[in-house]
N, C-alpha and C positions, 0 to 999 in steps of 0.2 A: 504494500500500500504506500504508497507516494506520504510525503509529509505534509501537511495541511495547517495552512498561517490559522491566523487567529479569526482573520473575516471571512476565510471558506467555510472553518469549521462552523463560526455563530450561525452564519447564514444557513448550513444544513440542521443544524440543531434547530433556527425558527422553523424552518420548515416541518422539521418531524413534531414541534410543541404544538405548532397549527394542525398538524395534521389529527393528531391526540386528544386535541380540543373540542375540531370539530366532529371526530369520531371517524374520518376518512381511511383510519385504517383498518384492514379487517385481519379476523383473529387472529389468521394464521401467521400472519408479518407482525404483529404487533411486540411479541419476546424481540426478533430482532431489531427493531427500532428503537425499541427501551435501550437493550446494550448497545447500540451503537449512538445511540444521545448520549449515557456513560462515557463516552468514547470520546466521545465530542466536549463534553462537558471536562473533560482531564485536559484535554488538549488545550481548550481555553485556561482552566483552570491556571497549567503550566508555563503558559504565555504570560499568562499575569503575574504569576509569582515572579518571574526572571526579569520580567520590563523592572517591576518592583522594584528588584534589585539593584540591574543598572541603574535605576536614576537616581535611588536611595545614594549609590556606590558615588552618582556625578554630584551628587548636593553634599556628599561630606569631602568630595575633592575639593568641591568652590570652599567649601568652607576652611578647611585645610592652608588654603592659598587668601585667603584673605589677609590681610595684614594684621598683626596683634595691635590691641590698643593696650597704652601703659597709665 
């Protein structure tokens, strides 16, 4: 399976929440939709935790560099 950004995955995850909602899915697909919005839902998940990080990582570099005051 190919790796999948952040805005493929959301985008297939509305999709299958819509579909859930409005009951479009039937029985027999319904298990695999569930795991695979799991699926979906880690992927984001995991995007988020890491952006998190870098930026956390870029705001204590600025900070780092700022000049001391005495």
């Amino acid at each position: 399976m190919a790796k999948l950004n952040y805005e493929s995955a959301m985008e297939e995850l509305e999709q299958i929440v819509s579909a859930l909602e409005t009951g479009n899915i039937p029985v027999d697909e319904l298990s695999k939709k569930v795991k695979r919005a799991a699926e979906l839902m880690r992927v984001c998940k995991s995007v988020l935790y890491k952006t998190e990080e870098e930026v956390n990582k870029i705001l204590t570099d600025l900070e780092d560099d700022k000049p001391k005051e005495d």
